[in-house]
C-alpha positions as CSV (number, residue, x, y, z in Angstrom):
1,X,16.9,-3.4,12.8
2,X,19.2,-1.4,11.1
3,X,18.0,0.9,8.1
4,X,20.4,-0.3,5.2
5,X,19.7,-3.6,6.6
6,X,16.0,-3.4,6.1
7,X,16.3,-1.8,2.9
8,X,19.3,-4.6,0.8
9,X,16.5,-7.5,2.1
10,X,13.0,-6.0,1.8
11,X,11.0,-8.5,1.4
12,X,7.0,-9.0,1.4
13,X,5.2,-10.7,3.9
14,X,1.9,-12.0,2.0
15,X,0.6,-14.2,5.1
16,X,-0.6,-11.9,7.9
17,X,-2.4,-12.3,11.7
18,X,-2.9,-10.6,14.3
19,X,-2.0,-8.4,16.0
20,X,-1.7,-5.8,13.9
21,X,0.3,-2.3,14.5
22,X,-1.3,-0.1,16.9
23,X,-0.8,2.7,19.4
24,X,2.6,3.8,18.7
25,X,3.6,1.6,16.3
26,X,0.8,2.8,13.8
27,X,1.9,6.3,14.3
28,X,5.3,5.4,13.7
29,X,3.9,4.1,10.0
30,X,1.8,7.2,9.1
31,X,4.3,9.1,10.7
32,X,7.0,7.4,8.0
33,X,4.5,7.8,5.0
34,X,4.3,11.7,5.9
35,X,8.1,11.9,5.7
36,X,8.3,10.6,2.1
37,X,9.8,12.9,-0.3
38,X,7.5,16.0,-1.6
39,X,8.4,18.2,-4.3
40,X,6.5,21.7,-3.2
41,X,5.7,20.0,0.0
42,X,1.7,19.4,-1.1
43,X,1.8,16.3,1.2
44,X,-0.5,14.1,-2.2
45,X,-1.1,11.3,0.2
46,X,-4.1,10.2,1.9
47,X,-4.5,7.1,4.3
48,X,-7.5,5.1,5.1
49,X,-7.0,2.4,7.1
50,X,-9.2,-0.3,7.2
51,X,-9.7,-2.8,9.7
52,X,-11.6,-5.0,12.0
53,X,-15.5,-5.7,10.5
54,X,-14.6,-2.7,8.0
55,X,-12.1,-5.8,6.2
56,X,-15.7,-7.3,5.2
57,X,-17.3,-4.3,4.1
58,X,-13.6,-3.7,1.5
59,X,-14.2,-6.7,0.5
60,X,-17.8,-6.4,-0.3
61,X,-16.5,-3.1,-2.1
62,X,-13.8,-5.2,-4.0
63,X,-16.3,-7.7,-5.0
64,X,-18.6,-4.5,-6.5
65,X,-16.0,-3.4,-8.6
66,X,-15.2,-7.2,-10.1
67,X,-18.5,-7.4,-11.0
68,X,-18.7,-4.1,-12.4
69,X,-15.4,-5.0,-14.5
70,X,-17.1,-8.5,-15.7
71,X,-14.1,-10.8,-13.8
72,X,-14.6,-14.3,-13.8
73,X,-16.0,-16.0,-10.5
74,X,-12.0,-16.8,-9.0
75,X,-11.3,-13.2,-9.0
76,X,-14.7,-12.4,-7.7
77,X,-14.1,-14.7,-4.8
78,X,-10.6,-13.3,-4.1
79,X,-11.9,-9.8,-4.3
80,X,-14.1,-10.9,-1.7
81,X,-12.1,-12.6,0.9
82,X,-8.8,-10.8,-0.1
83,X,-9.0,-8.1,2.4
84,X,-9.6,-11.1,5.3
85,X,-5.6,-12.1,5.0
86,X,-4.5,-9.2,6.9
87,X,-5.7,-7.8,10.0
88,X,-4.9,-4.5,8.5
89,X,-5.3,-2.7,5.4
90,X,-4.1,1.0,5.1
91,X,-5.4,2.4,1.5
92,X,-3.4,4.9,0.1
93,X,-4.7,7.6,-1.8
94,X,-2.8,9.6,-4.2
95,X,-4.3,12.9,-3.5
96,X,-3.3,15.3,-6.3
97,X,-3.2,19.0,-7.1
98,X,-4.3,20.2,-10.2
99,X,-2.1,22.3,-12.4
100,X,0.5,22.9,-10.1
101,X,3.9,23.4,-11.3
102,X,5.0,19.6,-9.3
103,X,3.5,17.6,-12.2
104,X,0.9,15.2,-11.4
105,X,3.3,12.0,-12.1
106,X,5.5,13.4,-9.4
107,X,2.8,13.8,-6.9
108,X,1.8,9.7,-7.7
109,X,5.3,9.2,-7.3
110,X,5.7,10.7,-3.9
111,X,2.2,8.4,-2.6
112,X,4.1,5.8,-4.1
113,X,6.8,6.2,-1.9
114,X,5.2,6.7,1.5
115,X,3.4,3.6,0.6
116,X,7.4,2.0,1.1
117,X,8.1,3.7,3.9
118,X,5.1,2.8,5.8
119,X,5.9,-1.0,4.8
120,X,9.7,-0.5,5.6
121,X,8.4,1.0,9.0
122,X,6.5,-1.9,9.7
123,X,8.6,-4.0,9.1
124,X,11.1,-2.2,11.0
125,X,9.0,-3.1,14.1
126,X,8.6,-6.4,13.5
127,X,5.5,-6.5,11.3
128,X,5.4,-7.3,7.9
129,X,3.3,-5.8,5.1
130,X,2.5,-6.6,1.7
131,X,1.8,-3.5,-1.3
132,X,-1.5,-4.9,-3.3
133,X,-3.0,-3.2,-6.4
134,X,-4.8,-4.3,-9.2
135,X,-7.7,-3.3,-11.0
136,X,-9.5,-2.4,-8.3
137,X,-7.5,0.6,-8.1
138,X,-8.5,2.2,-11.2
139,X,-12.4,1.1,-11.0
140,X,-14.9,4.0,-10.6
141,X,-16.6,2.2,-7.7
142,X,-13.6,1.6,-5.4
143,X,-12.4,5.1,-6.2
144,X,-15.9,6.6,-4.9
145,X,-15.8,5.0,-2.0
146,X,-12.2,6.2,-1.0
147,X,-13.2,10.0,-1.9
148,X,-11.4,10.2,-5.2
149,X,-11.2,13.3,-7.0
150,X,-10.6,13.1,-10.8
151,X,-7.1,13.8,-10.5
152,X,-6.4,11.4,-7.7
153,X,-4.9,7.8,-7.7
154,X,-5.4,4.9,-5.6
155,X,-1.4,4.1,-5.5
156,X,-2.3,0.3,-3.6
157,X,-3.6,-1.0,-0.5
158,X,-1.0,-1.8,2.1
159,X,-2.1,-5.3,4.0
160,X,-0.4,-5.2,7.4
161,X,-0.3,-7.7,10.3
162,X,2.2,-10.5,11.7
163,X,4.1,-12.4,9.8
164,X,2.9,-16.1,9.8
165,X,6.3,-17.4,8.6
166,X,9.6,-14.9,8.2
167,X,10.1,-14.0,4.4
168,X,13.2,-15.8,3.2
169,X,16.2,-14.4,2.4
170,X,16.8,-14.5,-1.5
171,X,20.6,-13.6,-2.6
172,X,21.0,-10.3,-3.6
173,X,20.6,-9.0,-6.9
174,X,23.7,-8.6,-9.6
175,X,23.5,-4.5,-10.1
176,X,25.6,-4.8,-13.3
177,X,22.6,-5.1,-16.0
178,X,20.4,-2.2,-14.2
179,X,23.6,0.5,-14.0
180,X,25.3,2.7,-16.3
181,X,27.6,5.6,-15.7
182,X,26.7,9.1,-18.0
């Protein structure tokens, strides 16, 4: 697929099966989340993927931190079931250095963006991918489990797998309300 191509109609893919990337294809992802961009090249990005029986014990996590945060029983059942529409989850971790002269919203920034460049490479090898968040990014008990450090960010949970039905096209956006010229 070719790169501008990819980019103009990036769409997510919220419906995922098996198979999911693997071999090659998996280090083709990581490998595209490593090449985001990196002010002072501290590399703030760690990725845990999750897959397999380890989708039951996330969701077992997710459902921790709803009932640590008081959610209502949907949002407890989606916690727990959420990480089962995707045979693959790759968690990505915001891993920041302190007081370092690349300011801590940079470093989320650049984990931001190898989060879209693993989707993009996914996608780019016919996979499709969908960038989750939530509250269960910010709650103590998730960020235990994936190692946090005060200063570090879970940035979202990419879902990965095969697309169960091709994203549609939507008609490309008018530019004119989101530009200026300085």
């Amino acid at each position: 697929m070719d790169a501008l191509e990819l980019l103009l109609n990036r769409r997510s893919a919220s419906r995922l099966a098996e198979p999911a990337p693997e071999g090659e294809a998996l280090e083709n992802i990581i490998r595209a989340g490593m090449r985001a961009p990196d002010h002072g090249t501290l590399q703030p990005w760690r990725f845990v993927i999750i897959q397999g029986d380890a989708r039951e014990r996330f969701g077992d996590l997710l459902l921790a931190a709803a009932l640590d945060e008081g959610q209502d029983e949907a949002v407890q059942e989606k916690s727990k079931v959420g990480p089962l529409r995707a045979p693959m989850i790759i968690t990505v971790v915001a891993h920041c250095t302190e007081a370092h002269k690349v300011p801590y919203w940079e470093q989320i920034a650049s984990a931001s963006c190898a989060v879209q460049a693993m989707q993009m490479a996914a996608v780019a090898q016919g996979f499709g991918g969908i960038w989750r968040s939530g509250f269960w990014t910010e709650n103590g008990i998730v960020r235990q489990a994936f190692g946090c450090r005060k200063h570090d960010a879970i940035v979202g949970f990419l879902y990965l797998g095969t697309p169960v039905v091709q994203p549609v096209k939507v008609k490309a956006p008018d530019t004119t309300p989101f530009v200026s010229y300085f």
